[in-house]
C-alpha positions as CSV (number, residue, x, y, z in Angstrom):
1,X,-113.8,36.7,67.1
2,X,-113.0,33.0,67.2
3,X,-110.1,30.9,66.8
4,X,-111.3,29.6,63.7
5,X,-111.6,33.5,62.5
6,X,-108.2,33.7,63.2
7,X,-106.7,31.1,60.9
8,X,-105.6,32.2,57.2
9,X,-107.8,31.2,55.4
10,X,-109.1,31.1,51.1
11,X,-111.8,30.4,49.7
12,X,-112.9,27.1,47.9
13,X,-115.9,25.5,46.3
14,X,-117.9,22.2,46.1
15,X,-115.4,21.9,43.0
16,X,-112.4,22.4,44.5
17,X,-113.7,20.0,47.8
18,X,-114.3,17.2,45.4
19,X,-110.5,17.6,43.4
20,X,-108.9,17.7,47.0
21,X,-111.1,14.5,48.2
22,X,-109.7,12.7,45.0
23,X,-106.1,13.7,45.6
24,X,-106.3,12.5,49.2
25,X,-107.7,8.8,48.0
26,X,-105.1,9.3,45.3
27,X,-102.3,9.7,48.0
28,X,-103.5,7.0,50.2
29,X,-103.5,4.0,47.5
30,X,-100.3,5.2,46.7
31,X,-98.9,5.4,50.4
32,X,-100.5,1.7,50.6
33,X,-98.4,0.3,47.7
34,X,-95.3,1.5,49.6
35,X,-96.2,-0.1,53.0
36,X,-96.5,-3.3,50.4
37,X,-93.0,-3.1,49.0
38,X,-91.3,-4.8,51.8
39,X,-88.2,-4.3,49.8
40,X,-87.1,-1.3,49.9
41,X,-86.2,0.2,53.2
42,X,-87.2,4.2,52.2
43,X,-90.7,3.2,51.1
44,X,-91.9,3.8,55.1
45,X,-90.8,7.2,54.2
46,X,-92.2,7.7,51.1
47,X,-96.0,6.3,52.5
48,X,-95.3,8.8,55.5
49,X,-94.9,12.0,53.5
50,X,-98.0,10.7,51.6
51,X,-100.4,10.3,54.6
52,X,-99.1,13.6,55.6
53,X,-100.4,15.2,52.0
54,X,-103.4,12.8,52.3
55,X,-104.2,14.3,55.5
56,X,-103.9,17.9,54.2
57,X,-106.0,17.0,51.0
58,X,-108.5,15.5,53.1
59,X,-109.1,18.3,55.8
60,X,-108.9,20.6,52.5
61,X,-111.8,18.8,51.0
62,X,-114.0,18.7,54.3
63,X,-113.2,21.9,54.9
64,X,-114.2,23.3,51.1
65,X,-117.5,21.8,51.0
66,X,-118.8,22.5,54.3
67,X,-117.3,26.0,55.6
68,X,-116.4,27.2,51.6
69,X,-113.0,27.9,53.1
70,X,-109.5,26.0,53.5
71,X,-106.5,27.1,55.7
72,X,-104.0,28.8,53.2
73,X,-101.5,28.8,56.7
74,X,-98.1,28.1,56.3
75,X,-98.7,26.4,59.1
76,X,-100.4,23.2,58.4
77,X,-101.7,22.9,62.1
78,X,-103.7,26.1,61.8
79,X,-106.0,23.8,59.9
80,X,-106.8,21.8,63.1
81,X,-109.0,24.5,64.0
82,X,-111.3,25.0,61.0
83,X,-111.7,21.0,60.8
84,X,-112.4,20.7,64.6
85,X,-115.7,23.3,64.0
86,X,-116.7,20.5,61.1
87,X,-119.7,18.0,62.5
88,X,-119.8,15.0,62.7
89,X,-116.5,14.1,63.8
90,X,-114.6,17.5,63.7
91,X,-113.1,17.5,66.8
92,X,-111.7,13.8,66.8
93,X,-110.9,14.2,63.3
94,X,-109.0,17.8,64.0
95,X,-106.8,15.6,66.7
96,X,-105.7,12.9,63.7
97,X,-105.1,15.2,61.4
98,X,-103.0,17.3,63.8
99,X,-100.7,13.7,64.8
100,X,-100.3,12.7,61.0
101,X,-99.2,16.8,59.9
102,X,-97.0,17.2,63.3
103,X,-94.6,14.0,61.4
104,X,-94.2,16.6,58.2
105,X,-91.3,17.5,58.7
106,X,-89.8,14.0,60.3
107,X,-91.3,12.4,56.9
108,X,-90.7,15.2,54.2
109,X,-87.1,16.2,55.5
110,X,-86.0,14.1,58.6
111,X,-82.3,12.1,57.9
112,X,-83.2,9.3,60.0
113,X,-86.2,7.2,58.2
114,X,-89.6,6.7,59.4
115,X,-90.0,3.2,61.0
116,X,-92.6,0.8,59.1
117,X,-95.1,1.1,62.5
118,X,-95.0,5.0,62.0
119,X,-95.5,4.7,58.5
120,X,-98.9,2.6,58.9
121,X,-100.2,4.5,62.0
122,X,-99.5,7.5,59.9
123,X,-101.6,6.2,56.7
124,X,-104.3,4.5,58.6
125,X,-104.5,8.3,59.9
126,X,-104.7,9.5,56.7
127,X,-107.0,7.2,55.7
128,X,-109.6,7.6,58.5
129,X,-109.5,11.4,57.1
130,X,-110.0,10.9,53.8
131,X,-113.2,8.7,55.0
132,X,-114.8,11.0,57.0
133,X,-113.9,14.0,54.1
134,X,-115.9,11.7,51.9
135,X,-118.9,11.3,54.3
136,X,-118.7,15.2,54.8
137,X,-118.9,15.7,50.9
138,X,-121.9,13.0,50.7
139,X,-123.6,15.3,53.4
């Protein structure tokens, strides 16, 4: 059995890998916009806990149409292993999408807010994801 047999997993199709690849665009152009309101000092925050549910969407719709499976882990990290067995890119990809969902709970709940550096590294992250999930569902 391998690791990625050992991951919770449900089922998904084509369908489902292209409505997961929209929400992750969706949630990066929105996380953008907040990195461009220089005005308000809990938008770093807000773009944050978007990259983090970019990233998810993202590995969700790479996942979907390649392996016709998505983690369903509490766990978001358990994911790491089904996008690492993805090629091209899986195993880089698996170590981006492990440092933008590791800041979940730092960006969904933390008290102390995300710095603007964070925020951007975290939805450039994000971003590079939902690029390669979109060359994975062109594939």
């Amino acid at each position: 059995m391998t690791r990625a047999d050992k991951v919770r997993t449900g089922p998904c199709t084509t369908a489902d890998a292209k409505s997961r690849f929209r929400q992750a665009e969706a949630y990066v152009l929105v996380a953008q916009l907040c990195l461009d309101d220089e005005g308000d000092v809990a938008t770093p925050g807000v773009a944050a806990s978007l990259a983090v549910l970019a990233a998810i969407a993202a590995g969700d719709a790479a996942c979907c149409h390649r392996l016709r499976r998505r983690s369903r882990a509490q766990d978001h990290t358990q994911a790491v292993t089904l996008i690492a067995t993805i090629e091209p890119s899986g195993k880089a990809m698996a170590k981006r999408f492990r440092e933008v969902v590791n800041a979940k709970d730092e960006s969904h709940y933390g008290l102390a807010l995300v710095s603007t550096a964070k925020a951007r590294s975290m939805v450039a992250k994000a971003e590079g994801l939902t690029i390669w999930a979109a060359k994975i569902l062109e594939s």
